[in-house]
ZAVOBA-325425 format. One line per field, with one value per residue (C-alpha): residue number from 1; x, y, z; chain. Coordinates in nm, 4 decimals, always signed. Layout:
BEGIN
nr NUM,...
X X,...
Y Y,...
Z Z,...
kette A,...
# end
This chain:
BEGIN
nr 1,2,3,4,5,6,7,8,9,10,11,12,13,14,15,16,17,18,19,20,21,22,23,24,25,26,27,28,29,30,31,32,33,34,35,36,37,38,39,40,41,42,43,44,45,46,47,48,49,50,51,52,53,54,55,56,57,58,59,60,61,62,63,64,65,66,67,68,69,70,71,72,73,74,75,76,77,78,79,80,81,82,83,84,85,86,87,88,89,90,91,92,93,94,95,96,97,98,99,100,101,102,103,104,105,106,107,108,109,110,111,112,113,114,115,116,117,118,119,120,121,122,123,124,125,126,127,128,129,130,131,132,133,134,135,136,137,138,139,140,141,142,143,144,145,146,147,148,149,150,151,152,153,154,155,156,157,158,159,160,161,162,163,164,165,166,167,168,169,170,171,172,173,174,175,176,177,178,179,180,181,182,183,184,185,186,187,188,189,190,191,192,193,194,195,196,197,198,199,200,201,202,203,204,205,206,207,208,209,210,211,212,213,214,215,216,217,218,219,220,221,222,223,224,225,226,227,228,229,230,231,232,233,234,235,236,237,238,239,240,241,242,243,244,245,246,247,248,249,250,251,252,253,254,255,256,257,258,259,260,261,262,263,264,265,266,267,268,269,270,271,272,273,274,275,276,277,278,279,280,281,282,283,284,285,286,287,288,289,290,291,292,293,294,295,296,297,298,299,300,301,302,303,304,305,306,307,308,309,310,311,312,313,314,315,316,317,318,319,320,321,322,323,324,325,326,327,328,329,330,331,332,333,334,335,336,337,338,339,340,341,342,343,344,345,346,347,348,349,350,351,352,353,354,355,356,357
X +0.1963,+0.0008,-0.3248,-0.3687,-0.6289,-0.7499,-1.0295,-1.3210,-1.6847,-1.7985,-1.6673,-1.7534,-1.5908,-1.2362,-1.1590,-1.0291,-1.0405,-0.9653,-1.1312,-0.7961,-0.5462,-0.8258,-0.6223,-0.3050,-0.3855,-0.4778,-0.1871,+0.0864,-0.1399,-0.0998,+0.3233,+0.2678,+0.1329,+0.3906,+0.6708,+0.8646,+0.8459,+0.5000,+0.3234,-0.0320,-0.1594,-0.4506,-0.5238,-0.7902,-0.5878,-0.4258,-0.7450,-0.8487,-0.5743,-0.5608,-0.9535,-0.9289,-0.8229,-0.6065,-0.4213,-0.3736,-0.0365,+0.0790,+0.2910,+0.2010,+0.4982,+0.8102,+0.9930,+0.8083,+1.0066,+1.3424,+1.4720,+1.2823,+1.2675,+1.5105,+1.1768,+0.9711,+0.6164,+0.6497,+0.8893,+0.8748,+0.5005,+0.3961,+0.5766,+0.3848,+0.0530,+0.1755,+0.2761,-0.0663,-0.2342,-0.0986,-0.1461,-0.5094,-0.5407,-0.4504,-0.6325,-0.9902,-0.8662,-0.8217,-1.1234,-1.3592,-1.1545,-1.3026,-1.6208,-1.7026,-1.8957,-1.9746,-1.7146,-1.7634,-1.5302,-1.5386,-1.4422,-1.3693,-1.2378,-1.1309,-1.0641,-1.1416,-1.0823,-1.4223,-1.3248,-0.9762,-0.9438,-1.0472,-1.3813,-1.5956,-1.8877,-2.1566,-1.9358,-2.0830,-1.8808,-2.0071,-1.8574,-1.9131,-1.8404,-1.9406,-2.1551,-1.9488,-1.6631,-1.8415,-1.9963,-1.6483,-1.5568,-1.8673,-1.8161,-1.4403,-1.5066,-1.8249,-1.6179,-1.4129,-1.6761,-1.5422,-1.6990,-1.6942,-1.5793,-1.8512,-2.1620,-2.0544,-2.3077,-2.2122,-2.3277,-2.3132,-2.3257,-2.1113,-1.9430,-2.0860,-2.4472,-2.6368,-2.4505,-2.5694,-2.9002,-2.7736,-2.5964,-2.8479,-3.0697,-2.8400,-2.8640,-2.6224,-2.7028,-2.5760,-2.6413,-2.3625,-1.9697,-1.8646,-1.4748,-1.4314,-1.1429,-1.0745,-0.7815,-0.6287,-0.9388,-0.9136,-0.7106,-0.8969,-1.1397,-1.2524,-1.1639,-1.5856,-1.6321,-1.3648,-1.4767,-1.8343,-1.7293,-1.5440,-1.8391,-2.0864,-1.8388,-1.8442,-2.2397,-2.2627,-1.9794,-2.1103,-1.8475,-1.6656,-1.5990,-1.2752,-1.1815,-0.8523,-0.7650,-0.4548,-0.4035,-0.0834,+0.0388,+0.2195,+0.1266,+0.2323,+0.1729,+0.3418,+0.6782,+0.6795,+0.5967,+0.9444,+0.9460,+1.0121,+0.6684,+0.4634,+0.6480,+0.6582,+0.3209,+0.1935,+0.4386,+0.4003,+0.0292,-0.1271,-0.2360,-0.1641,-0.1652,-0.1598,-0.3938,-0.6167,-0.5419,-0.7521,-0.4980,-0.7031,-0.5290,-0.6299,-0.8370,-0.7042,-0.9835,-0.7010,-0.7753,-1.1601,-1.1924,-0.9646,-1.1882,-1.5068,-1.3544,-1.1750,-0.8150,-0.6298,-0.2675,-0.0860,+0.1788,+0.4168,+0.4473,+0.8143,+0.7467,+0.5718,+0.7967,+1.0958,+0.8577,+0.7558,+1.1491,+1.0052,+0.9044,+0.9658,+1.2092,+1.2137,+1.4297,+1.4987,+1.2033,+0.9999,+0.6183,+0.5636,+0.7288,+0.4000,+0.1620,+0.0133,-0.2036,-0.4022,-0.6030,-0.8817,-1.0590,-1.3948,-1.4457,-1.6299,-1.2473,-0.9705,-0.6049,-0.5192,-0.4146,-0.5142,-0.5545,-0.2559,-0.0360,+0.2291,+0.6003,+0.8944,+0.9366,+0.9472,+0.8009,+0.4286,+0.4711,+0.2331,+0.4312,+0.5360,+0.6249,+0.4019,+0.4405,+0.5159,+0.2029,+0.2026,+0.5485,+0.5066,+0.5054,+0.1424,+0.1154,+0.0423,-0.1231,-0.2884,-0.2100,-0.1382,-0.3269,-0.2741,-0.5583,-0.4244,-0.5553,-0.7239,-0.4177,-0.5650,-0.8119,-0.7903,-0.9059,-1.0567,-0.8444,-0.5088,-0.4619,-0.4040,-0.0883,+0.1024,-0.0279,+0.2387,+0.1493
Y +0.9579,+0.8108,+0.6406,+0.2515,+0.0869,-0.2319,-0.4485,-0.2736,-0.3536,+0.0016,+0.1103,+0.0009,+0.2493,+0.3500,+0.5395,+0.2424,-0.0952,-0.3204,-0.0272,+0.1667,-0.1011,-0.0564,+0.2605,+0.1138,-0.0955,+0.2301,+0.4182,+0.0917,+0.0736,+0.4506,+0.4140,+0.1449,+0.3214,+0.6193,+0.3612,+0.3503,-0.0402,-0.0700,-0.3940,-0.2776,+0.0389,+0.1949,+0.5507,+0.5925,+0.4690,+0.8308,+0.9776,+0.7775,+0.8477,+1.2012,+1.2079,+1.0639,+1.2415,+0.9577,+0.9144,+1.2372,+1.3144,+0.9292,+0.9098,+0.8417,+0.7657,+0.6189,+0.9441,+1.0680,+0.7769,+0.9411,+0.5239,+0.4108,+0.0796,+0.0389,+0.1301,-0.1658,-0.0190,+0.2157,+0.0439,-0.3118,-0.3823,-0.1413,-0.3519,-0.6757,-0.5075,-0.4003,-0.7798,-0.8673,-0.6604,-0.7687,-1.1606,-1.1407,-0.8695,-1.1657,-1.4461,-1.2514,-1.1841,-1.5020,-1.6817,-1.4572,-1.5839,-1.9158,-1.9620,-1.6942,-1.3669,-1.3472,-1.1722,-1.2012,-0.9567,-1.0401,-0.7534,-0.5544,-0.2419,+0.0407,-0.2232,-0.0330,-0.3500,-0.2967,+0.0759,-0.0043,-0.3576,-0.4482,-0.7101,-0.8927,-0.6725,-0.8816,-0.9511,-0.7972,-0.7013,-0.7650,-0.5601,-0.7390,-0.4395,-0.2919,+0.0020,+0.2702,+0.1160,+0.1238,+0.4678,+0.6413,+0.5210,+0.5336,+0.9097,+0.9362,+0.7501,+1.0170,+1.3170,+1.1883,+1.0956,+0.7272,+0.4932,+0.1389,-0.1085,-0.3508,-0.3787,-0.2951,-0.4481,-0.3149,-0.5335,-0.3180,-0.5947,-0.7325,-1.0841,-1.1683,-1.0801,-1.2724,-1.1674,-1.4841,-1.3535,-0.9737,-1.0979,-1.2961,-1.0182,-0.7652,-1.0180,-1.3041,-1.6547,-1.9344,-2.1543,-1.9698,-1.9761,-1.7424,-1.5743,-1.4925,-1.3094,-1.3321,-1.0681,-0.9575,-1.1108,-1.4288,-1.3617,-1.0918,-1.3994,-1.6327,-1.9893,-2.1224,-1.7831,-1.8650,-2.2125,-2.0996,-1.8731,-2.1316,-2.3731,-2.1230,-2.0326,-2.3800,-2.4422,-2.0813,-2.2349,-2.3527,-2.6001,-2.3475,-2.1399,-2.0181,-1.8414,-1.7045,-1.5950,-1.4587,-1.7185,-1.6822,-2.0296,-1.9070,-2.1280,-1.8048,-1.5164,-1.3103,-1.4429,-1.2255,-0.8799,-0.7319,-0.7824,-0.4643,-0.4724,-0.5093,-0.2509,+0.0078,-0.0165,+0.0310,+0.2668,+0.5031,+0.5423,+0.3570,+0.0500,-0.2495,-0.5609,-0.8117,-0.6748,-0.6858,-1.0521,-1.3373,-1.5060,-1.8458,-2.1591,-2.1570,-2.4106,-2.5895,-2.4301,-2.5434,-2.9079,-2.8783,-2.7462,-3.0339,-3.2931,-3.1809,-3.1763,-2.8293,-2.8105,-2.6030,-2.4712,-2.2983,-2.0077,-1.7919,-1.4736,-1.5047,-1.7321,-1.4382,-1.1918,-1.4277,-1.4763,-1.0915,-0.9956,-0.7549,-0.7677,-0.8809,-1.1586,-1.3555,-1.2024,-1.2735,-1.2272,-1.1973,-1.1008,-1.1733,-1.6047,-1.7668,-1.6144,-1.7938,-1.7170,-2.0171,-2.0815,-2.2881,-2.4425,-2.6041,-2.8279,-3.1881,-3.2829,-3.0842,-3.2121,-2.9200,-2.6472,-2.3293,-1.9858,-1.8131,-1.8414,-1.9724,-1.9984,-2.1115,-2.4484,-2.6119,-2.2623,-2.2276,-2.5696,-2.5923,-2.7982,-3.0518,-3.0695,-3.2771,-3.3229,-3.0076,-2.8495,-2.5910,-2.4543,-2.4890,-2.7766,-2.8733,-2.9092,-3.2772,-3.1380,-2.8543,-2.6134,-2.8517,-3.1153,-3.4655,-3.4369,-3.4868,-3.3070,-3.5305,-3.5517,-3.8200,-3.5762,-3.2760,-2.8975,-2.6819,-2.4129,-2.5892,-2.4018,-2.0989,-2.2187,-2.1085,-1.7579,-1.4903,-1.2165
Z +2.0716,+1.7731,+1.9122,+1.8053,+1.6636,+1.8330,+1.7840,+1.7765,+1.7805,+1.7518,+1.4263,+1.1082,+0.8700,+0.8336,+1.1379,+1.3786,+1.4151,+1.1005,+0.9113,+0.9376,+0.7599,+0.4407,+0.4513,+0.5138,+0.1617,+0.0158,+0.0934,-0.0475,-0.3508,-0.4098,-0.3932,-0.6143,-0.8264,-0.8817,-0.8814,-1.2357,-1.2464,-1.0510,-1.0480,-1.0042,-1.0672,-0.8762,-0.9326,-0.6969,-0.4073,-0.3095,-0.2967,+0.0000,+0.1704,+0.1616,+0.2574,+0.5789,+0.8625,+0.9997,+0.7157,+0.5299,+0.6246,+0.5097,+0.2003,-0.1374,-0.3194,-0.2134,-0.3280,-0.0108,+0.2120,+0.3806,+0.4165,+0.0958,+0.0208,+0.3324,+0.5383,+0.7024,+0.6571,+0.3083,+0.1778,+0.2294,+0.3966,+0.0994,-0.1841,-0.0389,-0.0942,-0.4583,-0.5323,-0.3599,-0.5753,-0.8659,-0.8199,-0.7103,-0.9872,-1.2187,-1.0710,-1.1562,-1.4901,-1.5674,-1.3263,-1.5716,-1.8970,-1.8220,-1.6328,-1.3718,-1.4905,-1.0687,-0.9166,-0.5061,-0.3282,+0.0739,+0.2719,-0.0013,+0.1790,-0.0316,-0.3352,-0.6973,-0.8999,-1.0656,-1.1855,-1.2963,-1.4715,-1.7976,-1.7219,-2.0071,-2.0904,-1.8993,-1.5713,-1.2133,-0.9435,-0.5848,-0.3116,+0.0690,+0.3723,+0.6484,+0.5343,+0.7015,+0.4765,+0.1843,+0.2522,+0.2336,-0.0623,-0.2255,-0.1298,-0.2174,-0.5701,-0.6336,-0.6044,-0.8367,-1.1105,-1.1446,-1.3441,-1.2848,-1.6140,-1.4719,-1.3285,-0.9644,-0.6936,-0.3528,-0.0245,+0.2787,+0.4904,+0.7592,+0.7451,+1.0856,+0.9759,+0.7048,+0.4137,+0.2298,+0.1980,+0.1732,-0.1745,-0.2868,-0.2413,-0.4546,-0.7910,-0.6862,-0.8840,-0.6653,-0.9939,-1.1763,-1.1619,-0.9362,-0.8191,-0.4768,-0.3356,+0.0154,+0.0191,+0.4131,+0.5445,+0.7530,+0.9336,+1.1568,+1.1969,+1.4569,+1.3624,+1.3779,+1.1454,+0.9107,+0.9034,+0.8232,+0.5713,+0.3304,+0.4086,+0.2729,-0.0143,-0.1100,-0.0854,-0.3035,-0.5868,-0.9319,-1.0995,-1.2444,-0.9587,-0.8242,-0.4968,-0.3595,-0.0598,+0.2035,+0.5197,+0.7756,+0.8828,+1.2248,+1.5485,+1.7524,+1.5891,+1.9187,+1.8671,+1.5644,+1.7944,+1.7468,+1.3523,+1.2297,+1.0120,+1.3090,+1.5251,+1.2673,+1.1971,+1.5613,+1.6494,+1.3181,+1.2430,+1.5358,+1.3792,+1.6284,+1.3718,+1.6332,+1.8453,+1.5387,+1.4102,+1.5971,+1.7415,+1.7505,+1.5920,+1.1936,+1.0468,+0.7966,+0.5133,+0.2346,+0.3208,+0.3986,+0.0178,-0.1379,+0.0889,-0.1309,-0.4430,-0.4838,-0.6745,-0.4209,-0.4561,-0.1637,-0.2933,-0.0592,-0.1398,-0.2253,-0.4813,-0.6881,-0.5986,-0.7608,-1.0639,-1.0958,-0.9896,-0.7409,-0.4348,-0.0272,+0.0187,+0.3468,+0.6080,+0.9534,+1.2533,+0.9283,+0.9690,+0.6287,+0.7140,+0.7640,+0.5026,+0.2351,-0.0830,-0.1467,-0.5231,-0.5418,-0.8165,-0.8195,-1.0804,-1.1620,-1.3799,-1.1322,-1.1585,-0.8966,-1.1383,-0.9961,-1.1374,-1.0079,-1.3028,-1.3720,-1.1543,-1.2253,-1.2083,-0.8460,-0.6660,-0.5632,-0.3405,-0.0424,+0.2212,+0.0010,-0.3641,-0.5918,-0.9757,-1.1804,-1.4339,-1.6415,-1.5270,-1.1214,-0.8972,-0.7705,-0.3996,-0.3054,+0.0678,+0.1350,+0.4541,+0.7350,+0.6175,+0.4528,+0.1825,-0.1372,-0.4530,-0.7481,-0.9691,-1.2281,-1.3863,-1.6505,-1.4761,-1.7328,-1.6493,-1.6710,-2.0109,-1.7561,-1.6221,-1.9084,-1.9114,-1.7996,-1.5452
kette A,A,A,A,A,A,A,A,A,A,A,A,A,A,A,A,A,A,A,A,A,A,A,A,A,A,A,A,A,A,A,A,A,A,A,A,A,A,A,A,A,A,A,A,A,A,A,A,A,A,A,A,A,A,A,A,A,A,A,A,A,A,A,A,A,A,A,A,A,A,A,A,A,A,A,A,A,A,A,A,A,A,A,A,A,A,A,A,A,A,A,A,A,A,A,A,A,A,A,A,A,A,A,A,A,A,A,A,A,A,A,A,A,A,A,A,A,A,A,A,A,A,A,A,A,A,A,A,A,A,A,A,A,A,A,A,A,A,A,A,A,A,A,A,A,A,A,A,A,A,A,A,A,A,A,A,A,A,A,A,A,A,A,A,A,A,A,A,A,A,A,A,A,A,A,A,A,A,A,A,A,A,A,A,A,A,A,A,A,A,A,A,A,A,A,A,A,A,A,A,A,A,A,A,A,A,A,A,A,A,A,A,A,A,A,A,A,A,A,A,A,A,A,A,A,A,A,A,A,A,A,A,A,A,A,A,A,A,A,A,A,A,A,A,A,A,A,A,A,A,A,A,A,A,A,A,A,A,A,A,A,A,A,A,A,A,A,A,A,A,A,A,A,A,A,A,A,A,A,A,A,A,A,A,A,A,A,A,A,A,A,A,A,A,A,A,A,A,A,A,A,A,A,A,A,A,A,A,A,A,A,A,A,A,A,A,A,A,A,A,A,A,A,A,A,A,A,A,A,A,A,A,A,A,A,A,A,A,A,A,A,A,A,A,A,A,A,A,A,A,A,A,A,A,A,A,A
# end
């Protein structure tokens, strides 16, 4: 019987709790990787994986897969990490094209963006995590003589502490655009800590700044239990996803940051996955429904024009369409909210909309 993580206060590296599913990222990012039409390519990613205990014997490519792409966790729950990957990959490309030389990674797990994309030559990368978290790979990446492309900052810090003070600490200029990337993060969070979180996010953000993050919309996350993602995750390498998710209703953080002035645009992940031609598609009992990847944009002149990139026209809505820019259609509300965005104004970064992935 494979033991299952649960929500742990005790462990702060990647041995149980939500430590493990850093592994879990690892180990999709790694059969991305080796696929012949991968989206995102991490080379570090296997190396992780094989230098845990708990997830040596996982695979590592999808030639590894009896059911392939057929298969709910290697194959499908993988690919969603790969198309993940690959859009949050592109939002910091093109957040520190613009303004942002600040890049703010919260809960950064076993991310290696600062080793393996291509940064401007005065950009710093600052890694928030648990130290145990950060240990590891701090250990995994020295074996392997990496070298970061930018200034790499890491924050062993956790969320619930005073990380504010932690990152200012380590170099961080509150004065200065800044991109933040919330990836698989809020979700493991109480609602007043997730609420907290954007709030300080927001007081930290220079005009200029941009921030992206992963939200799942689902009232009731339980009547999902039977999906096939969630069971084969718990019942194949012990990791209990809905034992780990806070299963408090979400705020609506979408809304709060259009209410002070943020462009915000709210994205299923099927919408990249048509644009990229890759990727999950919705299914029934789907696990994957109710998430959302939500772009925001602080700026004094925002018309809503995130930096996601750009969809085809009419995909990338939130729940209901607004006018179409730069080749997708705005959102006119954000997550469960009636807050519009400030559509009579230019965003400096509405140039971005055109750019291809």
């Amino acid at each position: 019987m494979v033991g299952t993580a649960h929500r742990s206060t005790g462990v702060d590296g990647v041995d149980g709790g939500v430590g493990l599913t850093a592994l879990l990222v690892a180990a999709a990012r790694a059969i991305e990787t080796h696929r012949q039409d991968s989206l995102a390519r991490d080379i570090y990613a296997e190396h992780f994986v094989q230098a845990a205990p708990a997830s040596v014997d996982w695979p590592i490519r999808i030639q590894q897969v009896p059911e392939g792409d057929a298969d709910p966790l290697w194959g499908r729950f993988a690919r969603y990490f790969g198309l993940r990957t690959r859009v949050l990959d592109d939002f910091l490309l093109r957040s520190v094209q613009t303004d942002a030389r600040q890049v703010v990674l919260l809960g950064a797990g076993l991310d290696t963006r600062a080793y393996r994309l291509d940064w401007p030559a005065d950009c710093v990368v600052f890694e928030i995590d648990q130290p145990g978290v950060l240990a590891f790979k701090h250990e995994v990446l020295d074996r392997l003589s990496a070298v970061p492309k930018a200034t790499r900052i890491p924050v062993p810090v956790d969320l619930r502490a005073d990380w504010v003070a932690a990152l200012t600490a380590a170099g961080f200029d509150p004065a200065a655009p800044s991109a933040w990337l919330a990836e698989g993060l809020l979700f493991y969070l109480p609602h007043a800590v997730e609420t907290q979180l954007i709030d300080t996010v927001h007081r930290l953000s220079a005009d200029g700044s941009a921030l992206a993050y992963e939200a799942k919309l689902e009232k009731d996350l339980l009547q999902y239990r039977d999906s096939p993602l969630y069971t084969a995750t718990k019942d194949r390498i012990g990791i209990d996803l809905l034992n780990l998710f806070n299963l408090e209703p979400r705020p609506d953080s979408a809304g709060d940051l259009a209410g002070r002035g943020w462009s915000t645009s709210v994205h299923t992940p099927f919408d990249f996955t048509r644009r990229h031609g890759r990727g999950p598609l919705p299914e029934p009992n789907d696990a994957l429904e109710g998430n959302r990847w939500v772009f925001a944009d602080k700026s004094p002149r925002s018309n809503g024009a995130s930096r996601c990139g750009a969809l085809p026209p009419g995909r990338g809505r939130g729940r209901r369409g607004g006018r179409v820019v730069g080749g997708f259609r705005l959102p006119r509300y954000g997550i469960r909210t009636g807050l519009t965005t400030r559509p009579d104004s230019q965003s400096r970064s509405a140039w971005l909309m055109s750019a291809s992935g």
